[in-house]
N, C-alpha and C positions, 0 to 999 in steps of 0.2 A: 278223480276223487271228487266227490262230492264237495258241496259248499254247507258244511257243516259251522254251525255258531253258538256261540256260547248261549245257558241256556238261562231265564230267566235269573235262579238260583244260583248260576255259579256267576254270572255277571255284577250280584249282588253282593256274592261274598267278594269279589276282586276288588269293586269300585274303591272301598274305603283306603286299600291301599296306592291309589294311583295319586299322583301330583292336584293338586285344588286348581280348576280353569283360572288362569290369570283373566285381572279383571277389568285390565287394559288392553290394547292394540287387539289386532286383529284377531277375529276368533279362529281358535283351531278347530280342524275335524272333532270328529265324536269320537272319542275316546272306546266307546265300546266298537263302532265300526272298525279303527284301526286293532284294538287286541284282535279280533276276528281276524281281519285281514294278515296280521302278521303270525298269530296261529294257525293264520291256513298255510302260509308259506312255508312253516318249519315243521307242519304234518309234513307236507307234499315233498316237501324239497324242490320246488317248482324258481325258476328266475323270480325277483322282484318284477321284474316286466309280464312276467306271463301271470299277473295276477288277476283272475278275472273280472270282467267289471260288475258281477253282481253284487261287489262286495263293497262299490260306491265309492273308495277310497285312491288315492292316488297312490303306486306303486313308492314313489318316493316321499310320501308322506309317511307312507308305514314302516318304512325302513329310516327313515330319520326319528323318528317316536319309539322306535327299537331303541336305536343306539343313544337317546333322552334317557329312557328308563334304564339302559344298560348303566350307563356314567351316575345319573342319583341313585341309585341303591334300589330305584322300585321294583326291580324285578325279584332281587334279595328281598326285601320287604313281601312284597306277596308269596316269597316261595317257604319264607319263614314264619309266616302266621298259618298257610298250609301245615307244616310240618306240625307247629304247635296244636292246631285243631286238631291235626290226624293223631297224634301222640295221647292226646286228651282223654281221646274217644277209645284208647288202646287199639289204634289202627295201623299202627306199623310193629313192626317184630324189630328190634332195635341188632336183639343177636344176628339175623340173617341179612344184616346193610353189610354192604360191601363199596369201595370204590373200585371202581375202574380207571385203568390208568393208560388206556391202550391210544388217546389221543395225547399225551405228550412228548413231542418228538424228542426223539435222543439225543444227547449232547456230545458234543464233539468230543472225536478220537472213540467215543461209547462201542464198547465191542458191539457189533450186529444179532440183532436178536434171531431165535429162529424161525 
């Protein structure tokens, strides 16, 4: 898979929603570097170790900066200001949303599906 990266424009609509750089201790990675990097992992489906190094960032920096945003709400936060822009602009068909439900494992005693 290619080493695909966010592109000017959508890295501009994300930024506002990410966490403000603390203006103490040590500085973090770049913020756009790691969304890149951990959007190329959950393209690919690749190990955190097999992440390639043109993407500059430490495999375990990106996946700790995952699971930051996963716990504050930033990933909610940017997936909900998508939704609102896409909605806006009459970009999604609201009748043909559907959830899927085929990742929640079944709960015990639960008859076996087919």
């Amino acid at each position: 898979m290619s080493a695909t990266r966010l592109s000017d424009a959508q890295w501009e609509a994300i930024r506002p929603h990410l966490p403000p750089r603390p203006r103490m201790g040590r500085p973090r990675a770049d913020d756009r570097a790691v969304l890149d990097a951990v959007l190329f992992v959950m393209r690919s489906g690749c190990r955190w170790g097999d992440l390639p190094p043109a993407y500059a960032v430490h495999p375990s920096t990106a996946w700790r900066r995952l699971g930051r945003w996963e716990a504050d709400g930033t990933w909610e936060r940017v997936w909900r200001a998508f939704l609102t822009s896409l909605d806006a602009e009459s970009k999604l068909r609201w009748a043909e949303a559907f959830l899927d439900g085929t990742f929640v494992p079944a709960k015990r005693g639960a008859p076996a599906s087919g």
